[in-house]
Backbone as a ProteinNet text record, in pm:
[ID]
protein_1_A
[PRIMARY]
XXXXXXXXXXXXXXXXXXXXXXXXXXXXXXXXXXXXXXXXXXXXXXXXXXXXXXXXXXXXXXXXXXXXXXXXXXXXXXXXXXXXXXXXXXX
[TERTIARY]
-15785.3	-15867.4	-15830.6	-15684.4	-15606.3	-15695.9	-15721.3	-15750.2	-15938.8	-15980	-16122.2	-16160.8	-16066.8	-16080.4	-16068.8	-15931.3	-15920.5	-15975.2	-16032.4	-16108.9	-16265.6	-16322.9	-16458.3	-16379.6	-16289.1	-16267.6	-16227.7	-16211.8	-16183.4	-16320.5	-16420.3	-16538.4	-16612.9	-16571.3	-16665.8	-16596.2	-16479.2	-16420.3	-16489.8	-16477.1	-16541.6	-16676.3	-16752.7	-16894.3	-16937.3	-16804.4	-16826.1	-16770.4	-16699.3	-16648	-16767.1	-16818.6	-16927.3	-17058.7	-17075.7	-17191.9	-17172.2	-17027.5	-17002	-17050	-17138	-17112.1	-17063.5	-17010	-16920.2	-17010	-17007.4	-17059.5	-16965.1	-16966.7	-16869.8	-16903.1	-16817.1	-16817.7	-16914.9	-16909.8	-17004.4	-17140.8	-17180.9	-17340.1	-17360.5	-17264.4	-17280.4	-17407.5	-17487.3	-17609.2	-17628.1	-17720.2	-17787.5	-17958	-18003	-18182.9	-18202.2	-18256	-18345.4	-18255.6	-18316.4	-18296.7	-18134.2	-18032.7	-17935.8	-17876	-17933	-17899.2	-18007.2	-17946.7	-17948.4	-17894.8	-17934	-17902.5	-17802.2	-17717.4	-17577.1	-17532.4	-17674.5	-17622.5	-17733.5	-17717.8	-17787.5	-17918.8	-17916	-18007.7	-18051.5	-18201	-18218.6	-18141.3	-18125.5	-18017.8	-18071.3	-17926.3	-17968.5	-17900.9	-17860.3	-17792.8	-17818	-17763.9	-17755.6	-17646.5	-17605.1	-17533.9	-17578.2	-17484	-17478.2	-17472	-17563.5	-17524.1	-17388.9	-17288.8	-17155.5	-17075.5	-17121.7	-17068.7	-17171.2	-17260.2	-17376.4	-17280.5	-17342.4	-17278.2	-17349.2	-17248.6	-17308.5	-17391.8	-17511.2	-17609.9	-17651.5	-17594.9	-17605.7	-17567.6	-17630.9	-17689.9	-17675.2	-17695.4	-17735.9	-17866.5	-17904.7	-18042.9	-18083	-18183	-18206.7	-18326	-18396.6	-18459.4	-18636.3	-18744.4	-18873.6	-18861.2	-18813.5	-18828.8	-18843.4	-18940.4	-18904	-18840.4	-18742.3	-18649.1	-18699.5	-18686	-18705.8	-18556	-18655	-18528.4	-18424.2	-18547.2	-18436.5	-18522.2	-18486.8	-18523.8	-18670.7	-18683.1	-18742	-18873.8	-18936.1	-19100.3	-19164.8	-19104.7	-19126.4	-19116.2	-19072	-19031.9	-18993.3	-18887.5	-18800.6	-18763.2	-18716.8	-18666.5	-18537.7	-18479.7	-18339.8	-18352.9	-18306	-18358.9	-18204	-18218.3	-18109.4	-18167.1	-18075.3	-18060.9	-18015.1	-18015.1	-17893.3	-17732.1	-17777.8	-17660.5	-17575.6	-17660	-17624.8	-17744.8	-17704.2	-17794	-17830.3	-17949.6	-17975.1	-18118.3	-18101.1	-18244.6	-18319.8	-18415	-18590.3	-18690.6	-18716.3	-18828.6	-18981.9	-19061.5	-19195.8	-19247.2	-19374.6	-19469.8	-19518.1	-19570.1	-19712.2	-19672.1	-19541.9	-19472.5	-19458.2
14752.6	14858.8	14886.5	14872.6	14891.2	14796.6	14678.3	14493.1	14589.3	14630.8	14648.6	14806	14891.4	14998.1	14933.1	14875.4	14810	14733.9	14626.6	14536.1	14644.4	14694	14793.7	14872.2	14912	14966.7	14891.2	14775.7	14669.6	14645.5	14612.3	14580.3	14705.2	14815.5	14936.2	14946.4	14934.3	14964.2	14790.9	14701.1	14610.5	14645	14693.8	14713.1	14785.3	14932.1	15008.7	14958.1	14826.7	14825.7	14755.1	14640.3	14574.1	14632.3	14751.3	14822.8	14928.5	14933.5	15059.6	14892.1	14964.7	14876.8	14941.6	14848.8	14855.3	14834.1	14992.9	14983	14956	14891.7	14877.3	14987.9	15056.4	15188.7	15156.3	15083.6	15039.9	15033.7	14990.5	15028.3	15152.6	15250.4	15397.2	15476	15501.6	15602.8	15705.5	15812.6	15826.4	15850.6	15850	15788.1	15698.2	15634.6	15556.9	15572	15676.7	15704	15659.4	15674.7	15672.5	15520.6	15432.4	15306.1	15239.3	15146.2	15051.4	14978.4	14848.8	14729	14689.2	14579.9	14587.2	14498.7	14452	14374.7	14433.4	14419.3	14422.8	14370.6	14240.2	14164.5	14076.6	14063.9	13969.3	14005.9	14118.6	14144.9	14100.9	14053.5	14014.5	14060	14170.5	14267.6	14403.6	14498.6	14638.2	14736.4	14833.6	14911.9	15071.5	15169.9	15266.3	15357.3	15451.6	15471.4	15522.6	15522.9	15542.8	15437.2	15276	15180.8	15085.7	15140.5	15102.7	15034.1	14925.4	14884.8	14991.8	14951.2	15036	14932.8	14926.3	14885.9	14925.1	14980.7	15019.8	14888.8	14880.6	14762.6	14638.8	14636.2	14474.9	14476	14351.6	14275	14168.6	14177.2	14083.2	14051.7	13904.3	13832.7	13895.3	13919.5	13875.9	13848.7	13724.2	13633.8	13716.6	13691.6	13747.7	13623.5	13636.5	13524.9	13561.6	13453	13474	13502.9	13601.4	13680.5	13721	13832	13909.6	14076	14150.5	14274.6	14282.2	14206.4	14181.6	14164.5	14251.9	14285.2	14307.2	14373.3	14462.4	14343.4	14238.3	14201.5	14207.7	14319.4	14395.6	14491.4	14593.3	14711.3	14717.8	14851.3	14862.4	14983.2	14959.5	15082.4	15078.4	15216.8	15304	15235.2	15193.4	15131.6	15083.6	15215.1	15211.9	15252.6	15332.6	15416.5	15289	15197.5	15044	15054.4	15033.2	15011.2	14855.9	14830.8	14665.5	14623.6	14504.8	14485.9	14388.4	14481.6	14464.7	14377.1	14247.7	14222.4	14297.2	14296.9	14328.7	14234	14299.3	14193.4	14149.2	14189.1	14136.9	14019.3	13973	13854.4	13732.8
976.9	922	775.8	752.3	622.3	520.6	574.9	452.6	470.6	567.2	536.6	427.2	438.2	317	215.7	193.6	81.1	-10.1	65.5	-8	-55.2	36.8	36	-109.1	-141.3	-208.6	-399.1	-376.5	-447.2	-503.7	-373.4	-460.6	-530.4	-471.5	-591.9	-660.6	-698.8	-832.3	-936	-869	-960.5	-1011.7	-921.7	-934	-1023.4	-1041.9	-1133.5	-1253.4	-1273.4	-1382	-1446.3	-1385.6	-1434.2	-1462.6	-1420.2	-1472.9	-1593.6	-1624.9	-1755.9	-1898.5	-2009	-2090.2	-2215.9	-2236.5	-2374.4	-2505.1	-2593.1	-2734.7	-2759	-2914.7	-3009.1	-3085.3	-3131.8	-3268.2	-3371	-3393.4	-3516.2	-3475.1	-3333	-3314.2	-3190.7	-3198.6	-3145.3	-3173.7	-3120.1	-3148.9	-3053.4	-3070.7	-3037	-3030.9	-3100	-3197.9	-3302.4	-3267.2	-3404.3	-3558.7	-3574.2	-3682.1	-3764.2	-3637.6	-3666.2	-3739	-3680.8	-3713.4	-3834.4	-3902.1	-4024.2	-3996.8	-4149.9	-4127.1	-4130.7	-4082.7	-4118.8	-4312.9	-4318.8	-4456.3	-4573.3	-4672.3	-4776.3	-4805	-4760.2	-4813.6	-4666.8	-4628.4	-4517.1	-4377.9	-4323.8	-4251.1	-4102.2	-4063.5	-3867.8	-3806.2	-3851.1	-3757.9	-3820.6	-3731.1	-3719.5	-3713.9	-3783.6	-3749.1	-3757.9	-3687.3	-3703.4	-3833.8	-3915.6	-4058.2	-4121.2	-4040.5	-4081.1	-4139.1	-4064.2	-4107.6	-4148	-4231.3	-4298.1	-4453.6	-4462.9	-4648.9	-4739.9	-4845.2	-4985.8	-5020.8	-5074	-5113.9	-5287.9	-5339.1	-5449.1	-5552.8	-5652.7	-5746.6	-5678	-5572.8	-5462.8	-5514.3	-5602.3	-5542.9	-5463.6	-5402.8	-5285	-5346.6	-5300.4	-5319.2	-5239.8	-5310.1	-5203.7	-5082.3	-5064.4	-4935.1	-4847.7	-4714	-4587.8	-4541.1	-4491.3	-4423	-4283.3	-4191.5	-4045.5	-3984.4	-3922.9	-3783.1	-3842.4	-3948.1	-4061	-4008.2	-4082.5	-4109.5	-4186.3	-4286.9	-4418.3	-4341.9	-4421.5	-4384.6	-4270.8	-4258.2	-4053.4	-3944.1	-3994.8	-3865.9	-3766.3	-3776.9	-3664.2	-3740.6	-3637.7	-3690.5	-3622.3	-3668.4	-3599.9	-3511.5	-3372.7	-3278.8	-3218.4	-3129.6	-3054.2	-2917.3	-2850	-2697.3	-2638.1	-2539.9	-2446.8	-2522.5	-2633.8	-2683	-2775.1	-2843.5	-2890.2	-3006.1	-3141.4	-3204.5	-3239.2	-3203.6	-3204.4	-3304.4	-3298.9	-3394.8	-3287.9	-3294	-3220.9	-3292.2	-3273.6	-3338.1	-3328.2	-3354.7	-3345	-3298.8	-3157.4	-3096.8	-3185.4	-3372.4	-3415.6	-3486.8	-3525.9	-3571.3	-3491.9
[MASK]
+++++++++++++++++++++++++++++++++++++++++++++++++++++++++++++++++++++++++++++++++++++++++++

């Protein structure tokens, strides 16, 4: 009876471990709003605006680069408490 609590008890603690997910600090949110790009120029990633770059006298190029930020391709959204970059259906 001891090996059958135990183990029953083994697998919900796994179960619960595998369902907590892990933000990293850097893409912590909670809305939209909160998150930006993580780079300057062409960006393919996202962060939270705390660990947002300075952007100040960076120039970046026209280009829309693919499976960038650059020209609404995607935006940067809050989800699941993770700020990530979303492409857009119309691309």
């Amino acid at each position: 009876m001891k090996k059958i609590i135990f183990t029953i008890g083994i697998i919900m603690l796994l179960v619960l471990i595998t369902s907590c997910n892990y933000v990293s600090p850097e893409k912590v949110c909670t809305e939209d709003s909160d998150c930006t790009a993580a780079q300057c120029c062409h960006a393919t990633d996202v962060v939270n605006n705390d660990n947002a770059p300075d952007c100040n006298g960076v120039l970046c190029t026209a280009n829309c680069e693919p499976d960038t930020l650059d020209c609404g391709q995607a935006k940067a959204k809050c989800v699941e408490s993770a700020c990530a970059l979303i492409e857009e259906e119309s691309f």
